[in-house]
FIDRENDO-226455 format. One record per residue (C-alpha): x, y, z. Coordinates in Angstrom, 2 decimals. Example, Ala and Ser with C-alpha at 12.3 -4.5 7.8 and 13.67 -1.06 7.14 Angstrom:
NODE         x         y         z
NODE     12.30     -4.50      7.80
NODE     13.67     -1.06      7.14
***
This chain:
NODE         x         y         z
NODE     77.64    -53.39    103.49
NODE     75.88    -52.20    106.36
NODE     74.46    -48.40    106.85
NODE     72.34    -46.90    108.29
NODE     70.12    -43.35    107.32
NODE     68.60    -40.56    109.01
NODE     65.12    -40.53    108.90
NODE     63.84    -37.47    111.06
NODE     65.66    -35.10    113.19
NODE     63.20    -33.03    115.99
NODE     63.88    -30.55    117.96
NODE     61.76    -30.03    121.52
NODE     61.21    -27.65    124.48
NODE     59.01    -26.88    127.34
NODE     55.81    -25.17    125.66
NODE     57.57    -25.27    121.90
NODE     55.79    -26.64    119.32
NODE     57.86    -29.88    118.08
NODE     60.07    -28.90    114.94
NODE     60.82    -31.96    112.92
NODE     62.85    -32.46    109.74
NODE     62.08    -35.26    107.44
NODE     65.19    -37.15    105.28
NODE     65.32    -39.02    102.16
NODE     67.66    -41.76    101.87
NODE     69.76    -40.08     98.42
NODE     70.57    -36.50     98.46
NODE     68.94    -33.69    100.75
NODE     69.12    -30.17    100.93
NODE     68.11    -27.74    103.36
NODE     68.47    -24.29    101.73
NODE     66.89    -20.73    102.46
NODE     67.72    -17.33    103.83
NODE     70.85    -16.38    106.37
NODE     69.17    -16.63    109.81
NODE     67.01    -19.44    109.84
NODE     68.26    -21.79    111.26
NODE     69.54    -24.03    108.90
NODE     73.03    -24.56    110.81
NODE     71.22    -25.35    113.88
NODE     70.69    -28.58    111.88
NODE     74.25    -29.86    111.73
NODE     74.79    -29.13    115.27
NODE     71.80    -31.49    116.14
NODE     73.10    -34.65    114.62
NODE     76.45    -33.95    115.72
NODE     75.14    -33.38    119.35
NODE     73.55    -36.75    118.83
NODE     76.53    -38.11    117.66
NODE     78.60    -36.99    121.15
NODE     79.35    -33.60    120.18
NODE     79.67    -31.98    123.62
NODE     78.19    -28.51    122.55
NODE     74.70    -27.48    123.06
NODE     73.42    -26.96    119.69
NODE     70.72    -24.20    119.88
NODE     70.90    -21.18    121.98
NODE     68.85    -22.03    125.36
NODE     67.33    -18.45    125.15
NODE     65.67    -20.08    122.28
NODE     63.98    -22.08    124.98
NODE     64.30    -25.70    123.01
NODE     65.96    -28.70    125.28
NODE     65.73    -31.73    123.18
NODE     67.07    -33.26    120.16
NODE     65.79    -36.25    119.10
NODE     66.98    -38.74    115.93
NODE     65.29    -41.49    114.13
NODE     67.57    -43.45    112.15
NODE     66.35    -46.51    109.54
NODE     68.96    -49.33    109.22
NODE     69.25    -52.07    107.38
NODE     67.47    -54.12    110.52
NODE     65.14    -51.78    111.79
NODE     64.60    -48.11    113.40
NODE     66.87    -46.83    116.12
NODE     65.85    -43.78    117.94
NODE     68.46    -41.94    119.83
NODE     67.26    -39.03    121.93
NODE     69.24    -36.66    123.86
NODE     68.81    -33.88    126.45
NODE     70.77    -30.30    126.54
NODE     73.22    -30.27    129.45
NODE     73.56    -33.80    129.46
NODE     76.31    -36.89    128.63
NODE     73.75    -39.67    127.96
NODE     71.44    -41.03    125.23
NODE     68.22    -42.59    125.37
NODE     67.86    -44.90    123.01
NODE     64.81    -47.09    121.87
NODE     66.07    -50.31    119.10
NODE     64.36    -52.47    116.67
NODE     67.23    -53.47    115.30
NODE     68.58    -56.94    117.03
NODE     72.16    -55.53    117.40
NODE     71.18    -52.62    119.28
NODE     70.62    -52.62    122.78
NODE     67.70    -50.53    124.23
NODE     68.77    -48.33    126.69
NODE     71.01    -45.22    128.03
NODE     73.90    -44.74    126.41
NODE     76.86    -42.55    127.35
NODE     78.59    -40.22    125.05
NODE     81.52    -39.89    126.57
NODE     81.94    -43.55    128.94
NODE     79.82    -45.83    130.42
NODE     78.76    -49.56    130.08
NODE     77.07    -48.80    127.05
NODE     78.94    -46.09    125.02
NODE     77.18    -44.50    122.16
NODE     80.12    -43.92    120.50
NODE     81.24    -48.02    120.45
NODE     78.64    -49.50    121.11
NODE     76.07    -47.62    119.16
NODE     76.50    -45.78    115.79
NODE     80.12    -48.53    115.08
NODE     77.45    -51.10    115.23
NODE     74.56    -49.65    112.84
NODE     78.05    -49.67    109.94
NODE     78.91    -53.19    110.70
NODE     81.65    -53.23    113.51
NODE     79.97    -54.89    116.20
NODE     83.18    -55.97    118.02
NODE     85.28    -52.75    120.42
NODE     88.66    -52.75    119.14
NODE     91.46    -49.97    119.62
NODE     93.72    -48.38    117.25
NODE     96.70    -46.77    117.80
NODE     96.30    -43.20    118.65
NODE     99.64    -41.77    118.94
NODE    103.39    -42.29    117.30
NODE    104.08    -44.13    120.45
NODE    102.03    -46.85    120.02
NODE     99.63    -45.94    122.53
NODE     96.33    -47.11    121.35
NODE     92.73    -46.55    122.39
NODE     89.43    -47.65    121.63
NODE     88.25    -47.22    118.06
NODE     85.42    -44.47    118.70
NODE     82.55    -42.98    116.37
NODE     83.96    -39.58    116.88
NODE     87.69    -40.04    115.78
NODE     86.56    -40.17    111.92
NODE     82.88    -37.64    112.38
NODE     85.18    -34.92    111.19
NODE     85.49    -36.61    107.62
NODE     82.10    -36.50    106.65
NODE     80.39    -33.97    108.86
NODE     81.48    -30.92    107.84
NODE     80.60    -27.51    109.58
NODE     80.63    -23.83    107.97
NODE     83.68    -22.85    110.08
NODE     85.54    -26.09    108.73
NODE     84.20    -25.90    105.23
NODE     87.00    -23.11    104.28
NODE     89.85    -24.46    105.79
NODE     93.32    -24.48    104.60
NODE     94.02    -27.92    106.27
NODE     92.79    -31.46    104.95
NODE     89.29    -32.08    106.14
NODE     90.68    -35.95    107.22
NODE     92.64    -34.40    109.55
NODE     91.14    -33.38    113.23
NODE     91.82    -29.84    114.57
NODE     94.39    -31.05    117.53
NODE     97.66    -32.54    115.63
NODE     98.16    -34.91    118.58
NODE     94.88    -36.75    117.75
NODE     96.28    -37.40    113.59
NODE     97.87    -40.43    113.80
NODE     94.36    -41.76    115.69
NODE     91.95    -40.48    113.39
NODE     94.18    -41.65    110.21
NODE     94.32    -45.23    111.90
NODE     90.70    -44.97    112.26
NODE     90.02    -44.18    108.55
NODE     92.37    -47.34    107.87
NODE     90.52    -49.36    109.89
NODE     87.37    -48.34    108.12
NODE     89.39    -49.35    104.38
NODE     91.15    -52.47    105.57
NODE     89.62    -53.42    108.81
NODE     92.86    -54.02    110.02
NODE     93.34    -51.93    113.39
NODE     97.03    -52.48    114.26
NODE     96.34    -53.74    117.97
NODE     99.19    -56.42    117.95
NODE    101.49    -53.67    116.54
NODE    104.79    -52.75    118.89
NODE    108.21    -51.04    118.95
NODE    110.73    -54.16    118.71
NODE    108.45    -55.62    115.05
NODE    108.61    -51.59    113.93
NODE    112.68    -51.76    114.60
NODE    112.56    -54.54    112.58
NODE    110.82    -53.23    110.35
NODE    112.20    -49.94    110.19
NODE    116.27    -51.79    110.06
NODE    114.91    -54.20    107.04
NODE    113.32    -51.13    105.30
NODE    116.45    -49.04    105.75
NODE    118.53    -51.62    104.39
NODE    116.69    -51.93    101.10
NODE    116.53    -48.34    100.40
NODE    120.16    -48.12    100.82
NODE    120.68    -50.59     98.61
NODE    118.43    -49.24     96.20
NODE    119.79    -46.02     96.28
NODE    123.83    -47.93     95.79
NODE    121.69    -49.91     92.79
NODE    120.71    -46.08     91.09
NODE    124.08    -44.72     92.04
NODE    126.17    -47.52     90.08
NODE    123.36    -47.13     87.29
NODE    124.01    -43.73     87.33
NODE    127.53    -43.70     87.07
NODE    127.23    -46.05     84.33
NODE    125.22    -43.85     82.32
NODE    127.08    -40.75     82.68
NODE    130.05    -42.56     81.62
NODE    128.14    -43.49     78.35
NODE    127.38    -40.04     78.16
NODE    130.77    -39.42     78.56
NODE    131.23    -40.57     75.18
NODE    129.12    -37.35     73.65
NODE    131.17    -34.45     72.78
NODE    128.56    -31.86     74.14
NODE    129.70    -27.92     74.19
NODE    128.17    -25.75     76.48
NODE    124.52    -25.64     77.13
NODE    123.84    -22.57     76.30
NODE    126.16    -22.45     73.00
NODE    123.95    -25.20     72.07
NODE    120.63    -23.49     72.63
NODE    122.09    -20.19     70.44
NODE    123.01    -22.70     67.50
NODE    119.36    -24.52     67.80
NODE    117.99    -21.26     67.38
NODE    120.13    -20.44     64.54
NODE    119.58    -23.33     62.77
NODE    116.08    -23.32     63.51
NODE    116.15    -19.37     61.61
NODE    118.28    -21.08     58.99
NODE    115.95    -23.79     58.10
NODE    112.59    -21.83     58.47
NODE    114.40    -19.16     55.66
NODE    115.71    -21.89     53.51
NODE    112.27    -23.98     53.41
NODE    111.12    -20.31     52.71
NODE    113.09    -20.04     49.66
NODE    112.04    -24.32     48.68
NODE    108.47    -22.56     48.73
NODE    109.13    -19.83     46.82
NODE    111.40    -21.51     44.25
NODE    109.04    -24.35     43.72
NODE    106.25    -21.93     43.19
NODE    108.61    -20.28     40.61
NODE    108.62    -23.67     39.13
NODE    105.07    -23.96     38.64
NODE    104.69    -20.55     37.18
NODE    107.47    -21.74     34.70
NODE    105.67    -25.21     33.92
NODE    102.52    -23.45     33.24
NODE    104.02    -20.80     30.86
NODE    105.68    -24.16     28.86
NODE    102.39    -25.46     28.98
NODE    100.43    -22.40     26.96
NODE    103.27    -22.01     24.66
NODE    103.11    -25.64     24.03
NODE     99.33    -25.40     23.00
NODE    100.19    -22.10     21.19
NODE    102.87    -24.09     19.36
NODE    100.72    -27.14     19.10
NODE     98.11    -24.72     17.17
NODE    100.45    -23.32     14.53
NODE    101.36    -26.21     13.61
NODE     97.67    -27.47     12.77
NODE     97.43    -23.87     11.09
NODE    100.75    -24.57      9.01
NODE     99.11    -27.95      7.86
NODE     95.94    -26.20      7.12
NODE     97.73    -23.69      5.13
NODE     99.50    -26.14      2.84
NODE     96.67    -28.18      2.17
NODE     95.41    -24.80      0.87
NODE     98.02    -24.19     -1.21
NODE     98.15    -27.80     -2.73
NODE     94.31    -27.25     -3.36
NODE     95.05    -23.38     -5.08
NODE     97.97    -25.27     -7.09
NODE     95.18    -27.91     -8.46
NODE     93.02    -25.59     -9.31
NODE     95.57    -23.65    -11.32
NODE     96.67    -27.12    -13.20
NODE     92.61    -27.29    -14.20
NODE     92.47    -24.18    -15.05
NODE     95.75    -24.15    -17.44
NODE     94.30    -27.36    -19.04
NODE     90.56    -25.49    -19.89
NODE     92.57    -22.63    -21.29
NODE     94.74    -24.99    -23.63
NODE     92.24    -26.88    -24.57
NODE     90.16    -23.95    -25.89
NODE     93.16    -23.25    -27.72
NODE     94.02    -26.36    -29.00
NODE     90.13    -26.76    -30.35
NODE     90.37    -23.60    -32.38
NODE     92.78    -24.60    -34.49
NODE     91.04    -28.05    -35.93
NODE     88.44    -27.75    -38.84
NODE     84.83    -28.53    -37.74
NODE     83.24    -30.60    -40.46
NODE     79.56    -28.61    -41.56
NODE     78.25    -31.98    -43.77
NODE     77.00    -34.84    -42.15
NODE     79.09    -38.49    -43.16
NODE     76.46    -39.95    -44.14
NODE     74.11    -38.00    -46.08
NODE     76.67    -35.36    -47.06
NODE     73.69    -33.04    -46.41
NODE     75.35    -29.19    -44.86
NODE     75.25    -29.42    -40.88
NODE     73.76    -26.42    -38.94
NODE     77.16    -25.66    -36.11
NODE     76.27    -23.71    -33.28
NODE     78.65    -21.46    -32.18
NODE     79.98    -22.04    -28.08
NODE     81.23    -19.86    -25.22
NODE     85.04    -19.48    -24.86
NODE     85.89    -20.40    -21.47
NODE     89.22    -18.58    -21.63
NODE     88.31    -15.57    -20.55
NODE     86.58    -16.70    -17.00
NODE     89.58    -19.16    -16.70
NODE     91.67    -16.28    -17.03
NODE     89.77    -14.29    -14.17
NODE     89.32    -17.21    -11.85
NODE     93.04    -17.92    -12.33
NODE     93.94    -14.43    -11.15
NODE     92.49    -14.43     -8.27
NODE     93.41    -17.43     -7.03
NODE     96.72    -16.17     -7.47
NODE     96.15    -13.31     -5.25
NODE     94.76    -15.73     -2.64
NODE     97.87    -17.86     -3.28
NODE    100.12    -14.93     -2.54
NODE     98.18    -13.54      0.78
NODE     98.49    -17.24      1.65
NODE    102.09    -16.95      1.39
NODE    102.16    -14.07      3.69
NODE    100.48    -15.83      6.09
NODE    102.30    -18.49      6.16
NODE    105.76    -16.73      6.22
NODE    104.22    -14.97      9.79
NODE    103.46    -18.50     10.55
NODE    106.82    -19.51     10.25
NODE    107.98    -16.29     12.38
NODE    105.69    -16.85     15.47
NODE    106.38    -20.24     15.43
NODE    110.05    -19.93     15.87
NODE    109.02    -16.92     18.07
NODE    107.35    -19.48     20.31
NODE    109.69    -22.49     20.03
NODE    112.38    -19.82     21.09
NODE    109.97    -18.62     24.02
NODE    109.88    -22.59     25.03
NODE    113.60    -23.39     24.49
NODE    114.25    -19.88     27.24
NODE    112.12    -21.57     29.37
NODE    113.04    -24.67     29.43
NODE    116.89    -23.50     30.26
NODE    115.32    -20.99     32.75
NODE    113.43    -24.16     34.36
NODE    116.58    -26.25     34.23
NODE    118.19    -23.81     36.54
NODE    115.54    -23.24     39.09
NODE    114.90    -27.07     39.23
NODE    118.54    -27.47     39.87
NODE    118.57    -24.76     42.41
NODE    115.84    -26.54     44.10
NODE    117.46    -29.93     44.26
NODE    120.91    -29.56     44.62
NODE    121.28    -26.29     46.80
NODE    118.20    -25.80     48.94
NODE    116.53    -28.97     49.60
NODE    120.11    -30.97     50.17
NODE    120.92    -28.02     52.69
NODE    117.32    -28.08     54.53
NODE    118.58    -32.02     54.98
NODE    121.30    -30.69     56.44
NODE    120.09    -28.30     58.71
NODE    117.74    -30.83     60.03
NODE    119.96    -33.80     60.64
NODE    122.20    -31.07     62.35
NODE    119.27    -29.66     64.36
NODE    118.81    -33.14     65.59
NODE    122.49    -33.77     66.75
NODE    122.37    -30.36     68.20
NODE    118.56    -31.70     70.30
NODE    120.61    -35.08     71.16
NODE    123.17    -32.98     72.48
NODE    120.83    -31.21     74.09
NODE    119.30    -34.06     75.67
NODE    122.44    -35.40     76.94
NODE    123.27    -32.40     78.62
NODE    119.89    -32.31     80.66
NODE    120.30    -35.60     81.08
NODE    123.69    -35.22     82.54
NODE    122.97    -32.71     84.65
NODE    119.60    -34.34     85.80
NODE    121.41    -37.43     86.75
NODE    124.50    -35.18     88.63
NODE    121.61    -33.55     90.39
NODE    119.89    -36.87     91.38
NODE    123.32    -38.20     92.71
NODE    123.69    -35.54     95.14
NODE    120.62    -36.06     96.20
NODE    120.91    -39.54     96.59
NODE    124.30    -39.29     98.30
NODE    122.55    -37.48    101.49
NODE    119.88    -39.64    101.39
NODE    122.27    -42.67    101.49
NODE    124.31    -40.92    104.17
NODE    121.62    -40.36    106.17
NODE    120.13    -43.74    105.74
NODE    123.43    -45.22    106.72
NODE    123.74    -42.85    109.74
NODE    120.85    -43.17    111.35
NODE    120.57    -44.14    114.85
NODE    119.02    -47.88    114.92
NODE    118.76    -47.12    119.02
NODE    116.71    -43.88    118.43
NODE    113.21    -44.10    120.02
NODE    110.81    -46.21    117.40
NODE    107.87    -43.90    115.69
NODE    104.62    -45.58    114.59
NODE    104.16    -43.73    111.02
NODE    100.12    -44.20    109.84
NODE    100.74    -42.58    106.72
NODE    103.37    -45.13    105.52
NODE    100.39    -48.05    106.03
NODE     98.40    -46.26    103.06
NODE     99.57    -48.56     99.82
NODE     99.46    -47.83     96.42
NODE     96.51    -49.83     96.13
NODE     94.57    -47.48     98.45
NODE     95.76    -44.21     97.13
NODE     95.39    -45.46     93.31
NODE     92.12    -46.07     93.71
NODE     91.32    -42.96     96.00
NODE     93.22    -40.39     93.26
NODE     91.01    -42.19     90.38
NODE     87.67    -41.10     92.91
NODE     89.09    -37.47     93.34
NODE     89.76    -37.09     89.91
NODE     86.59    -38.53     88.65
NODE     84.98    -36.59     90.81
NODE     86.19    -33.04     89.70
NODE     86.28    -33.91     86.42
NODE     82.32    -34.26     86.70
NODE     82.32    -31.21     88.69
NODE     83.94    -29.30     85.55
NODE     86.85    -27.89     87.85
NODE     88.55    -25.04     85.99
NODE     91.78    -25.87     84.03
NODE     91.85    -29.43     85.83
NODE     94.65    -31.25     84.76
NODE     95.09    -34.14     87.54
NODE     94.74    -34.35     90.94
NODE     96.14    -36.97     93.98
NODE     95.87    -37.38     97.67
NODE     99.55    -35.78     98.96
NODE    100.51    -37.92    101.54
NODE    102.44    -34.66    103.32
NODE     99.35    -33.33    103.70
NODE     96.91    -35.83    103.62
NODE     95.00    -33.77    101.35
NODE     94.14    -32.81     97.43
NODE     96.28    -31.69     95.23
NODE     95.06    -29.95     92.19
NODE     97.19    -29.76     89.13
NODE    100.13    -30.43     91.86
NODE     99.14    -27.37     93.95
NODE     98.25    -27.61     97.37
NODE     94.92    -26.14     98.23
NODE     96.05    -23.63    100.92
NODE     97.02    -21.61     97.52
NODE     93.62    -21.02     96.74
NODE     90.85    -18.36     98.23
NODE     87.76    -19.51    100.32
NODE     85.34    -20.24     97.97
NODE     87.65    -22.77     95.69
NODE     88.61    -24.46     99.37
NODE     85.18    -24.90    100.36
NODE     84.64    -26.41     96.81
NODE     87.82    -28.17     96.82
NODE     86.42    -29.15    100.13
NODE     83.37    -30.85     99.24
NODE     84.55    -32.62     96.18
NODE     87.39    -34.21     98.47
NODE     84.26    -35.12    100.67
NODE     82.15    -36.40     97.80
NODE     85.48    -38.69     96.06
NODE     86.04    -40.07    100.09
NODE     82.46    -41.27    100.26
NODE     82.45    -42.54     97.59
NODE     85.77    -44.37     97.51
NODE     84.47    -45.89    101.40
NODE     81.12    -47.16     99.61
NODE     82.35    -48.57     96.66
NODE     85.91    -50.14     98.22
NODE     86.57    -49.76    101.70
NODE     85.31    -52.63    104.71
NODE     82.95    -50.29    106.22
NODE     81.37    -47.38    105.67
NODE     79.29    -44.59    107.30
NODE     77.38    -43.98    104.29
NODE     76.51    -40.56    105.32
NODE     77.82    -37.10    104.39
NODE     76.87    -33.47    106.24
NODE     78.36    -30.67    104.22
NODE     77.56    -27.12    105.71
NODE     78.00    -24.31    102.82
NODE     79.67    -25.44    100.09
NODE     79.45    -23.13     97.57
NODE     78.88    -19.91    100.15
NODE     81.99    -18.23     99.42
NODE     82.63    -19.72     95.61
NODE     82.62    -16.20     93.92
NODE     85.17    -14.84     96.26
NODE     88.57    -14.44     94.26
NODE     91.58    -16.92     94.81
NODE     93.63    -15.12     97.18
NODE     96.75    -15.70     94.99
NODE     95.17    -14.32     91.74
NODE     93.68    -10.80     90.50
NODE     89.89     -9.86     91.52
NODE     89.31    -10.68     88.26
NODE     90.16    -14.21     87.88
NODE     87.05    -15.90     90.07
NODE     84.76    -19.46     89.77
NODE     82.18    -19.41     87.18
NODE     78.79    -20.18     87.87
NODE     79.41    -23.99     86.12
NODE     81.23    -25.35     88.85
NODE     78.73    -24.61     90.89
NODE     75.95    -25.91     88.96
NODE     78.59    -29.12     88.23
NODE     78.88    -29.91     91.63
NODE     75.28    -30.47     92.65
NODE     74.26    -32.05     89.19
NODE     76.97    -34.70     90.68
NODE     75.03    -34.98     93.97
NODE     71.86    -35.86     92.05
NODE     73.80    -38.19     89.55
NODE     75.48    -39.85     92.45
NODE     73.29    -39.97     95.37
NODE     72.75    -43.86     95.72
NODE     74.93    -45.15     98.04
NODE     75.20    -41.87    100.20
NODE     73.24    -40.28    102.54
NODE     73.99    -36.66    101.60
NODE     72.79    -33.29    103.48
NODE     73.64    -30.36    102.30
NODE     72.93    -26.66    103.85
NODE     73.52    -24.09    101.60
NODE     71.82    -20.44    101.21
NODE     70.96    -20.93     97.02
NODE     71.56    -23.70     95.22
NODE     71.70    -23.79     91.03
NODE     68.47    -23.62     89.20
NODE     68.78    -27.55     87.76
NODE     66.50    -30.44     87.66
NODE     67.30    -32.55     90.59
NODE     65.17    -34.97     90.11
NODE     62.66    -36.85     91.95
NODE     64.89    -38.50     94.42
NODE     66.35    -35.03     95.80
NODE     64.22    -34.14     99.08
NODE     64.74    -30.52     99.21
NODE     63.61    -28.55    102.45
NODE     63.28    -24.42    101.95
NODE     63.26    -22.05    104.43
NODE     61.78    -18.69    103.42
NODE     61.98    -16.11    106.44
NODE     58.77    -15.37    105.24
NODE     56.00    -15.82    107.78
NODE     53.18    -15.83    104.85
NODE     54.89    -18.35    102.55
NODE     56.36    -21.64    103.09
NODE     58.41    -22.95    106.03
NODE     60.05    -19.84    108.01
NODE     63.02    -21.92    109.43
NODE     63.72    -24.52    111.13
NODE     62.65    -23.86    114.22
NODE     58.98    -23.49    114.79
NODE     58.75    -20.96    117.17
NODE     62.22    -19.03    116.63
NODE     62.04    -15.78    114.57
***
């Protein structure tokens, strides 16, 4: 695509020393003090560009502006006096004529023949400029507006597509078309636009007889709902609603009951579980006391027993006498021992009998339980959590009923509408006097693309609470969140402002035929702390959008000449292919303005 970019922009007068400003091809700003001169800037290139007002005061004694552009043939210098409708320019660049050039007629028009040229349309061809068909000759100035932007304009209310007289619109619109589509509308007429306008007015009456049969089908199938009164039916959601948030209240609480029940089964179980091992314990003791009383009973009788047999004192076999040793009775120990192991036999027996006790004690504990978790189980699943069914499925019917209300009265609503704008469809005068309508020639395929640019575009910019935003084709001009921008104070228009300007160049670069390639934004963030005018003082743009916005301009300044004049700018890193120019005011440090000789 061809573009061109401006190089250097001097300024020159009788005895004044020269003051020059040098360009980059990406992003440029131009920032410093109030008063010096930065403004004077903008009013140079548009001068150059056939502005017809004198851009620096003559007291100032400078007479001259003079522009060197770099294209993608060569160098074109344009150079213009004050007080005067012609440019002198000097070409390298084949296309270009050398000569003078008029900026408002002439042979050779600066305007046509000039600056149309350096973007690729080397051919004169007219557009129409009013709803009347009357066209005129496609002209640098009738799209300028779009992407040179001055302080005054910066803030406004209106779309910055738009030119400040109303009658010049439809011209400047056609103009931007022609720079999408290249298609300029020159063999357009009246009789094809009744033609037109008849077949169009025939479809969307019978599209709007297609929605009003479809309509009436549906509401008859609606018909078919018994649905009571919309607002009965919002004071039963809301008691239902009440209804089910208290009886899943009660599921909670009963099925943490539950728990608290399980758990309580659980211990006793273990408590249970233990006496029993302690019961199986204690018999096994008692078996082992009972043994030891059967050994005892047999020592003790068999002491007895052996007392009462003769002990022989000769031996058999030599008949000689036989020494006997006398030996211990065991009785009496056996008799001790025995004794007390019936005293730990009877203790045992104590034990055993509380044994017995707790354990029934326990099992009774369990069996309460159990009957007590019975109930609570059966509370939970056949009262509450059937009903909470119930309540929901009913909440549902009541929400479908809902629905078909809205819907009903949605679709009633729609039909009226549709029935006036059938009737006036059907009424209107085919004879009436034929309007050429710019906006309608804007497609979906235009606008989809252009939304997804504006979007992108203050998305990066972190916009406050952005939700969406679309070209409105009333307006021809953003809409935030659907608001229209005339809502908002000074600073968010001048922001809105630029960020339409930014998602335009950007959508002309990337998709349109040709493209200018250039942007001039004057003050962009000047007035970004003031409040919205709708809103409290206390609800104002933080310092992030600000900052956003010009890390965009150095993430995105590739394809787009960019200048921007601005007092501060955000302390960020813009890189090495931002060209910055500062002004300080300061006749010790740095550059004082922009003019040389102007304090």
């Amino acid at each position: 695509m061809d573009r061109f970019y401006i190089k250097k922009l001097t300024v020159t007068g009788q005895g004044k020393e020269p003051s020059i400003i040098t360009f980059g091809k990406g992003l440029n700003i131009v920032c410093g003090p109030s008063d010096t001169g930065k403004s004077y800037i903008i009013e140079c290139i548009d001068y150059i560009f056939g502005g017809s007002t004198i851009p620096i005061d003559p007291k100032e004694g400078y007479d001259c502006v003079k522009m060197i552009v770099e294209t993608s043939q060569g160098t074109v210098t344009a150079e213009r006096f004050f007080n005067t409708n012609k440019l002198s320019v000097s070409s390298t660049d084949p296309r270009v004529e050398t000569g003078e050039y008029g900026t408002r007629s002439g042979k050779l028009n600066a305007n046509t023949d000039l600056w149309l040229k350096l973007i690729g349309i080397e051919e004169r061809h007219s557009v129409i400029w009013k709803k009347t068909f009357e066209k005129k000759a496609l002209t640098w100035r009738y799209f300028l507006h779009m992407f040179l932007i001055k302080e005054d304009r910066i803030i406004q209310r209106s779309s910055i597509l738009l030119p400040n007289q109303n009658t010049a619109t439809t011209g400047a619109l056609a103009s931007l078309l022609y720079l999408i589509t290249g298609e300029d509308f020159a063999d357009a007429d009246p009789r094809e636009e009744k033609k037109i306008r008849v077949a169009r007015k025939a479809a969307v009456a019978d599209y709007i007889r297609g929605r009003l049969a479809y309509f009436a089908d549906r509401k008859g199938a609606l018909d078919d709902f018994d649905v009571p009164d919309s607002i009965d039916l919002q004071s039963q959601v809301e008691d239902i609603i009440d209804e089910i948030s208290q009886t899943e209240n009660r599921i909670a609480d009963t099925s943490r009951r539950n728990k608290n029940i399980l758990r309580q089964i659980f211990a006793l179980n273990e408590q249970l579980t233990e006496c029993d091992t302690l019961y199986g314990r204690y018999i096994a003791l008692q078996s082992q006391y009972k043994s030891d009383v059967r050994r005892l009973a047999f020592i003790v009788e068999g002491e007895y027993r052996q007392a009462n047999y003769p002990v022989s004192a000769k031996c058999p076999f030599c008949d000689h006498d036989i020494e006997i040793d006398s030996e211990a009775s065991y009785i009496e120990a056996s008799h001790a021992e025995l004794h007390r192991i019936q005293l730990q036999i009877q203790d045992l027996c104590v034990s055993e009998t509380e044994l017995v006790t707790e354990r029934h004690e326990i099992e009774s504990r369990i069996a309460s339980l159990n009957a007590e978790k019975e109930t609570v189980e059966e509370l939970l699943n056949n009262e509450l959590k059937p009903r909470a069914v119930i309540l929901k499925k009913t909440l549902a019917e009541y929400r479908k009923a809902m629905e078909v209300h809205d819907e009903f009265s949605f679709i009633s609503s729609l039909e009226i509408s549709m029935k006036s704008e059938l009737f006036d469809a059907e009424m209107e005068d085919e004879e009436s006097e034929i309007e050429f309508s710019i906006k309608s020639r804007f497609d979906r395929s235009i606008l989809d693309v252009f939304d997804r640019h504006i979007e992108n575009v203050l998305r990066s910019c972190k916009y406050e609470g952005f939700g969406s935003a679309r070209l409105g084709l009333s307006s021809f001009d953003v809409l935030v969140n659907e608001k229209d921008k005339g809502t908002f104070g000074k600073g968010y228009r001048a922001f809105l402002n630029t960020a339409f300007a930014l998602a335009l160049a950007a959508f002309l670069t990337e998709s349109a035929k040709y493209s200018p390639g250039l942007l001039v934004v004057d003050s962009p963030i000047l007035s970004l702390t003031e409040p919205c005018e709708e809103l409290t003082s206390d609800e104002q743009a933080s310092d992030s959008m600000k900052t956003a916005l010009f890390q965009y301009m150095t993430e995105n300044q590739s394809n787009v000449q960019t200048i921007i004049i601005e007092n501060n700018i955000p302390e960020i890193d813009y890189g090495n292919g931002t060209t910055i120019i500062r002004f300080t005011k300061d006749e010790t440090i740095g550059r004082y303005g922009f003019l040389m000789d102007a304090r």
